[in-house]
C-alpha positions in Angstrom: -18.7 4.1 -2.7 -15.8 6.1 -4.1 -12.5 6.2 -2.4 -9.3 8.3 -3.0 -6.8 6.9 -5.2 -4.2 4.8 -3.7 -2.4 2.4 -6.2 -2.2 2.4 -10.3 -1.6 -0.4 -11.9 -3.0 1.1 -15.7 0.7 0.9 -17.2 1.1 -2.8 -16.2 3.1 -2.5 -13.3 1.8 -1.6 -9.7 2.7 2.3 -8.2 1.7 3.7 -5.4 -0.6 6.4 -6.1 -0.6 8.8 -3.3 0.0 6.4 -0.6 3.6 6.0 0.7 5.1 2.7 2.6 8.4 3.2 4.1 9.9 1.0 6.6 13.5 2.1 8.1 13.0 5.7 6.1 13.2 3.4 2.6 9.9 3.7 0.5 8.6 -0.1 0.1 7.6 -0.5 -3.6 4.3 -1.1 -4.5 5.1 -4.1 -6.9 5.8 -5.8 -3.1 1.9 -6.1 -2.6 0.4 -9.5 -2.4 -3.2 -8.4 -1.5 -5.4 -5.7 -1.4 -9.0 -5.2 -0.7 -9.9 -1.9 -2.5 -13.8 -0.4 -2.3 -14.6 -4.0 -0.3 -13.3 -5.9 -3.3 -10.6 -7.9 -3.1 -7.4 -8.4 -5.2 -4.2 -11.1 -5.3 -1.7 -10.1 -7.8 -0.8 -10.3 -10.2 -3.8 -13.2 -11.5 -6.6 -11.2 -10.1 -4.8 -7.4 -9.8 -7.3 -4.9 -12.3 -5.7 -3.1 -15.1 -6.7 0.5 -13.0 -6.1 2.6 -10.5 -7.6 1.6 -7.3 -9.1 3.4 -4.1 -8.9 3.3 -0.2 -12.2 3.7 1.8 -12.5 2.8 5.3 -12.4 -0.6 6.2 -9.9 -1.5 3.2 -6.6 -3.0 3.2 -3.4 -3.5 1.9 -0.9 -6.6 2.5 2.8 -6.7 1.6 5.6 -9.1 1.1 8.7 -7.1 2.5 12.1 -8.7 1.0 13.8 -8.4 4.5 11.5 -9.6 7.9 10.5 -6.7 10.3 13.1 -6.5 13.7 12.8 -5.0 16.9 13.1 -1.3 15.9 12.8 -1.3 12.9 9.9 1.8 11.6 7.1 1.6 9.4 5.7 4.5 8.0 1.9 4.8 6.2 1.9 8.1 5.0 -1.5 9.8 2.8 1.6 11.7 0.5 -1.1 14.5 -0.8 -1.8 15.8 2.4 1.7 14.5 3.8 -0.5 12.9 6.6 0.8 10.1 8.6 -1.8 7.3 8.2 0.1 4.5 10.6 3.3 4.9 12.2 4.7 2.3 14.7 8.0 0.7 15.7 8.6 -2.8 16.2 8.9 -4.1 19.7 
């Protein structure tokens, strides 16, 4: 199973690949994720994070630690940048 490529960590510090997480219009970096399950494998950085770049398939995930809590209103955007497709867009209620 072979998934696009989401998140590079092959420099020693984690970049979003060609995913894009923005909440308020303010791209969240990628050094702000705790978790991800990548190809059904899962990852906790940075004692378990792989020296690569890792890819999305159905079913996968990624967790974050934003710096500020989420409010009512507040927007969070998921956005696929290649195809500048939204992936998940919702506002807090």
């Amino acid at each position: 199973m072979h998934g696009e490529r989401a998140i590079d960590n092959t420099g020693g510090t984690i970049k979003w690949k060609n995913l894009e997480l923005r909440v308020n219009g303010e791209i969240v970096p990628a050094t702000q994720i705790i978790e991800i399950v990548s190809e059904g494998v899962r990852y906790k950085p940075p004692t378990s994070w792989p020296n690569k770049v890792c890819s999305m398939v159905v079913g996968d995930r990624i967790k974050v630690q934003l710096t500020t809590p989420l409010t009512t209103g507040d927007e969070v955007l998921l956005k696929w940048v290649p195809k500048n497709q939204s992936l998940l867009e919702l506002k807090v209620v």
